[in-house]
VOMAR-981405 format. One line per field, with one value per atom (N, C-alpha, C): residue in one letter; atom name; x, y, z. Coordinates in nm, 3 decimals, padded with zeros to 5 digits, always signed. Atoms other than C-alpha are relative to their C-alpha. Layout:
N
aa: [a|...]
at: [CA|...]
px: [X|...]
py: [Y|...]
pz: [Z|...]
//
This chain:
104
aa: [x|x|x|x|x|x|x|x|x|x|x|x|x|x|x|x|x|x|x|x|x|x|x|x|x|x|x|x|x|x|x|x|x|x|x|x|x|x|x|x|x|x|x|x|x|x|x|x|x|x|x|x|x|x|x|x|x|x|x|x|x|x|x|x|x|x|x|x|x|x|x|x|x|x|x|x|x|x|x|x|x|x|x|x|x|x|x|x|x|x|x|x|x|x|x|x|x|x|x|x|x|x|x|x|x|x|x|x|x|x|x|x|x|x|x|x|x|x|x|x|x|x|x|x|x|x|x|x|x|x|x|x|x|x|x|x|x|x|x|x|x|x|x|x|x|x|x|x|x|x|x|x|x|x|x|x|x|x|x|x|x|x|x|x|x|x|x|x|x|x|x|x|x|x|x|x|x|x|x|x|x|x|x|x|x|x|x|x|x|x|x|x|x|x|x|x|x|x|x|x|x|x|x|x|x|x|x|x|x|x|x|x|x|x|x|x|x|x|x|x|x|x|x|x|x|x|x|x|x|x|x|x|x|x|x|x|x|x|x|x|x|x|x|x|x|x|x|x|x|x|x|x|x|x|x|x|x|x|x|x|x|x|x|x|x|x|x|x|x|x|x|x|x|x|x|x|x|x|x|x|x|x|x|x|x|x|x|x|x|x|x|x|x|x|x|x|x|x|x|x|x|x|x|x|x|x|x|x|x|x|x|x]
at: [N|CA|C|N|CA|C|N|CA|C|N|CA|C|N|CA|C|N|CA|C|N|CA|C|N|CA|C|N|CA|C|N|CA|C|N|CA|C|N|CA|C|N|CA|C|N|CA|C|N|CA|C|N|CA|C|N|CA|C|N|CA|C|N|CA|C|N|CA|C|N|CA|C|N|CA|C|N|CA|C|N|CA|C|N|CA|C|N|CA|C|N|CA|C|N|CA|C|N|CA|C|N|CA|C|N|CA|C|N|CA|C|N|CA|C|N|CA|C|N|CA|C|N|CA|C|N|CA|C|N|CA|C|N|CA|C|N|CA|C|N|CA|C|N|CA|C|N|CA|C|N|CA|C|N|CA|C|N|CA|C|N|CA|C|N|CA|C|N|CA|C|N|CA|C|N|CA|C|N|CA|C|N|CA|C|N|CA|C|N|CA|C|N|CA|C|N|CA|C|N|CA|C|N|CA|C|N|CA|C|N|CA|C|N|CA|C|N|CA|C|N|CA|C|N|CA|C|N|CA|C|N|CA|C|N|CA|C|N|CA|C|N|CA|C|N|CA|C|N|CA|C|N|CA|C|N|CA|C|N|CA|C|N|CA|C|N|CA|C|N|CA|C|N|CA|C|N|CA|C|N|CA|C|N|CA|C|N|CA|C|N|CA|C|N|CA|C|N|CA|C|N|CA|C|N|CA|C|N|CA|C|N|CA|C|N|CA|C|N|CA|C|N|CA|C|N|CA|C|N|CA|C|N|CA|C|N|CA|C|N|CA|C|N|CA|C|N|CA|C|N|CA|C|N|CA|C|N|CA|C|N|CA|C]
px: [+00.083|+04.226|-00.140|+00.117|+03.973|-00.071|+00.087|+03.840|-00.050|+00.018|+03.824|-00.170|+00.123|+03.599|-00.127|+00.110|+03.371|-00.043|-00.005|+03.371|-00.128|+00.091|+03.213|-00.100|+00.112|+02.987|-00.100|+00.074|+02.851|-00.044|+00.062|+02.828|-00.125|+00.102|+02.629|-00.124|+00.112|+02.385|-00.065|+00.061|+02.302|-00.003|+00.016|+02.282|-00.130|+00.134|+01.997|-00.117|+00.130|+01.819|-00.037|+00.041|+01.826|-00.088|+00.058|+01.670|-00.113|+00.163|+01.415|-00.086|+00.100|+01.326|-00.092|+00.083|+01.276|-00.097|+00.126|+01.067|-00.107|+00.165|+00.839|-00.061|+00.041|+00.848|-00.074|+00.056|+00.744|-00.126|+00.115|+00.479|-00.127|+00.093|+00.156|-00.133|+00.092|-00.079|+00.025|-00.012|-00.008|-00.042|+00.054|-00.151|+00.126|-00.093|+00.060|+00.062|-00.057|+00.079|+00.079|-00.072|+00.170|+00.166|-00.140|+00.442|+00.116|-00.078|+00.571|+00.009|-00.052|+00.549|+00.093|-00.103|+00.728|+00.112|-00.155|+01.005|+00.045|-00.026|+01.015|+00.109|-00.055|+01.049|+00.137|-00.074|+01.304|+00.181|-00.138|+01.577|-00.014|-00.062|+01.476|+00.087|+00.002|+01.502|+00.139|-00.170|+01.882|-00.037|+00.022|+01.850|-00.082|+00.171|+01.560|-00.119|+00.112|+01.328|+00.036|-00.079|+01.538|-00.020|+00.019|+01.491|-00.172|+00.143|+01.101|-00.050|+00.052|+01.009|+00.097|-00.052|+01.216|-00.085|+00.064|+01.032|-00.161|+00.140|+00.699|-00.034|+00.074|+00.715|+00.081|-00.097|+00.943|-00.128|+00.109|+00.587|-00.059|+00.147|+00.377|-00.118|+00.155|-00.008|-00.065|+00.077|-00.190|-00.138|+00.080|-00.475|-00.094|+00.131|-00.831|-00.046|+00.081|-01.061|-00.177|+00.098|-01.323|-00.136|+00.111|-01.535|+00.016|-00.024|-01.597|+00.042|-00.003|-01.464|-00.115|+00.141|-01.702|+00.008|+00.017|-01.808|+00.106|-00.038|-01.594|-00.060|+00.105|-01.678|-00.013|+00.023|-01.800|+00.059|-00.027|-01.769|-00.176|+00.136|-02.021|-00.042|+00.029|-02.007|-00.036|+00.032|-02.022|+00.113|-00.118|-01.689|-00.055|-00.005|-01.850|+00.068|-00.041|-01.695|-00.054|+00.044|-01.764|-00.139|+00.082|-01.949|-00.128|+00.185|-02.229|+00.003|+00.036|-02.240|-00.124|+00.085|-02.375|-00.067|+00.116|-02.548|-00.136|+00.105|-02.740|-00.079|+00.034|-02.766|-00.131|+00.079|-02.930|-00.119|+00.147|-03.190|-00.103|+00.074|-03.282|-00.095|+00.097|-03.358|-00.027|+00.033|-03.472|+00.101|-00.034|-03.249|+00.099|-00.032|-03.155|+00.175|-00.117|-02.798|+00.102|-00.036|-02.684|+00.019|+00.047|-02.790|+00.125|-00.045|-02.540|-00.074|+00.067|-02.640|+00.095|-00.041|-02.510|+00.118|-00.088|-02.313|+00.093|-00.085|-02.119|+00.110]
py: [-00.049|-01.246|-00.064|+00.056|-01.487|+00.028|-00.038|-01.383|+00.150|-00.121|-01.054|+00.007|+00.067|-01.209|+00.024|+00.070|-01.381|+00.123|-00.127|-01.032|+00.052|-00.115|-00.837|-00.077|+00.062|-01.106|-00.010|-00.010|-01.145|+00.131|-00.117|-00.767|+00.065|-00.060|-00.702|-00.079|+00.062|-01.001|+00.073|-00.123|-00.808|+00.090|-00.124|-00.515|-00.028|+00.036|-00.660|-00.030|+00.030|-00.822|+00.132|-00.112|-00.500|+00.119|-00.135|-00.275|-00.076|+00.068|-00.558|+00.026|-00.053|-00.521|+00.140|-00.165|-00.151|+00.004|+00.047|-00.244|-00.023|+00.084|-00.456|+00.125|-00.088|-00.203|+00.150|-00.113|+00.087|+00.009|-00.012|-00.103|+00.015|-00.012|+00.040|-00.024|+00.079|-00.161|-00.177|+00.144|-00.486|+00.047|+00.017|-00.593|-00.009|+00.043|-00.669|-00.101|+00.130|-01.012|-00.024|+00.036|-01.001|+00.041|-00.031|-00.778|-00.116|+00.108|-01.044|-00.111|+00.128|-01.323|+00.066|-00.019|-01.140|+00.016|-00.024|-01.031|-00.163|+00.132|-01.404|-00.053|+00.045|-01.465|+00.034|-00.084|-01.219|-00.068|+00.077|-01.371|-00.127|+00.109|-01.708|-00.068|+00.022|-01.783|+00.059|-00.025|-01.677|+00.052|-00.085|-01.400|-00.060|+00.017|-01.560|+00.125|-00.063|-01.437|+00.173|-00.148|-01.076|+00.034|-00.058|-01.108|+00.028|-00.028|-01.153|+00.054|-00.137|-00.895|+00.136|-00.157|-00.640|+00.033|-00.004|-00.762|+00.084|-00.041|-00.737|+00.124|-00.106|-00.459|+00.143|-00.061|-00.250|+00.150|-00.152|-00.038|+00.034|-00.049|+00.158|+00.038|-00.052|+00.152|+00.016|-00.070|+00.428|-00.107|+00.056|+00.309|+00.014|-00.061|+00.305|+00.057|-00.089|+00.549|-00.060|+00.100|+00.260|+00.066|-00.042|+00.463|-00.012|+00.022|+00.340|+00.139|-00.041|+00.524|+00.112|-00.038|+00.728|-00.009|+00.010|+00.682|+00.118|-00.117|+00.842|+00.070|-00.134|+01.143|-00.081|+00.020|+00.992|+00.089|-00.112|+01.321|+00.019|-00.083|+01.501|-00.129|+00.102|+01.179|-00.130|+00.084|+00.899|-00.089|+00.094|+00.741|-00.034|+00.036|+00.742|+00.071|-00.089|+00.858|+00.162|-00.107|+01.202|+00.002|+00.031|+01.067|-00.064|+00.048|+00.841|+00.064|-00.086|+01.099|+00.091|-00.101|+01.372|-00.044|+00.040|+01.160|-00.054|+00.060|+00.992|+00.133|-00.072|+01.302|+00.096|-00.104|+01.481|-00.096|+00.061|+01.140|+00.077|-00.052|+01.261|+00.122|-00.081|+01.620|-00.002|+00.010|+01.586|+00.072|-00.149|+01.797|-00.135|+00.097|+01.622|+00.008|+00.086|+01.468|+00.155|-00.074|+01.746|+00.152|-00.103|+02.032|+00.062|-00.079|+02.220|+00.054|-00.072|+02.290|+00.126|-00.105|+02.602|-00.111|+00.068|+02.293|-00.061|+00.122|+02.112|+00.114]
pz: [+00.107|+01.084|+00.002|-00.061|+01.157|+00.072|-00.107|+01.461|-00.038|+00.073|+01.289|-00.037|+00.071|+01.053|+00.096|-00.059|+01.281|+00.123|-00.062|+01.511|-00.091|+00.098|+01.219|-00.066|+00.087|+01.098|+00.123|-00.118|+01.461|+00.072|-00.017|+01.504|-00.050|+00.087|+01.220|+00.004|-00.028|+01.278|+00.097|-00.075|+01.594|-00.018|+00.093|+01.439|-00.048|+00.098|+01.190|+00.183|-00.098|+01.514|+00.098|-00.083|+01.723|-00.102|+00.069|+01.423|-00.064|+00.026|+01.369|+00.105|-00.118|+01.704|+00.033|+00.010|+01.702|-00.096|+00.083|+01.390|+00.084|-00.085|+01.599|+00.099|-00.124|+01.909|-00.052|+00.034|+01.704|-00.093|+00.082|+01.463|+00.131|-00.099|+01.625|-00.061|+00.046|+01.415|+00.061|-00.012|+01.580|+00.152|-00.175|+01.909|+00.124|-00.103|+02.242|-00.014|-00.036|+02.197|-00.131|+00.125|+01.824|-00.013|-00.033|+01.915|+00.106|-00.078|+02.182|-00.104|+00.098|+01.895|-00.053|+00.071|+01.666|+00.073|-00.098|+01.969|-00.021|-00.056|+02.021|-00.139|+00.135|+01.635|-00.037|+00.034|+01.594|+00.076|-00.082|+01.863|+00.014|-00.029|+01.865|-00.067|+00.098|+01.514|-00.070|+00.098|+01.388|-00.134|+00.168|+01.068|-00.043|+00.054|+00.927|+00.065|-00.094|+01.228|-00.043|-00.001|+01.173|-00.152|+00.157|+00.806|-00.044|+00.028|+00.783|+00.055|-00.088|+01.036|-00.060|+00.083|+00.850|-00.119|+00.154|+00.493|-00.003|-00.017|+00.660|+00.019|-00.045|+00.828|-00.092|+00.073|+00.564|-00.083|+00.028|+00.445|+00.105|-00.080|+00.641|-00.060|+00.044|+00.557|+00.052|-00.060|+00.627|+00.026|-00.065|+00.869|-00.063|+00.053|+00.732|+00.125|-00.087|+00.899|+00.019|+00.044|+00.824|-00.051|+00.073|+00.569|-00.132|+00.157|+00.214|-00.109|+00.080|-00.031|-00.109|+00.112|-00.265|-00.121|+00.093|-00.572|-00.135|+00.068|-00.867|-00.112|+00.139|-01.089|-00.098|+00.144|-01.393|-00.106|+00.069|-01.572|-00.052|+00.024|-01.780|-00.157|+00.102|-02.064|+00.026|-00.073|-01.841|-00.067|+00.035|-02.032|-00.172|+00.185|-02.372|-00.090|+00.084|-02.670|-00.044|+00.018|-02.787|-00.117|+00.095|-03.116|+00.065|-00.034|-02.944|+00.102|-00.118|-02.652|-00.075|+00.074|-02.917|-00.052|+00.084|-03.123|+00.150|-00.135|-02.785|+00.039|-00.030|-02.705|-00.108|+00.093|-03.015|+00.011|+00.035|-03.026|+00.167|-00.172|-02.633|-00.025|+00.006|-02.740|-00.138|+00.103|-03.072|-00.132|+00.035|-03.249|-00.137|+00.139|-03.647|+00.029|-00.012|-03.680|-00.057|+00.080|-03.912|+00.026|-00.045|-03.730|+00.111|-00.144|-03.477|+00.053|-00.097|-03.140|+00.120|-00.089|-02.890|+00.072|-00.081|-02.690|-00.081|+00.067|-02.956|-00.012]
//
């Protein structure tokens, strides 16, 4: 029953290190050599090495295309309330507090 045991606990460790590896072999954001550390990491290091190359590499993030971002829409208020939008607005074109205009 023992050897049983120690069968299926030693299967599945290899198990984890062979699907870390394919991890490593298939991340294609890492260089040549990083991939050879991590191979190294992966079998020298007993389930540890097999556990933190699974953690790390467990997302994939999309690559940048190395172009900033652009600026976002403000909108047509710039984030102000609706009240000092119209009022800012009525001192701009002159138009009295009291008064409706065609836009409100």
């Amino acid at each position: 029953m023992q050897m049983i045991l120690i069968w299926c606990v030693l299967a599945s460790v290899l198990a984890m290190h062979l699907w870390a590896t394919l991890l490593v072999l298939r991340d294609g954001s890492s260089s040549t050599k990083q991939r050879a550390a991590q191979l190294a990491f992966v079998w020298l290091v007993p389930l540890l090495g097999s556990i933190l190359v699974m953690y790390f590499n467990r997302e994939r993030h999309n690559l940048s295309d190395g172009k900033y971002r652009g600026l976002p829409d403000a909108g047509d208020d710039y984030g102000y309330s609706g009240e000092y939008y119209k009022g800012t607005k009525n001192v701009i074109t002159g138009t009295p507090s009291g008064t409706a205009t065609a836009d409100d």
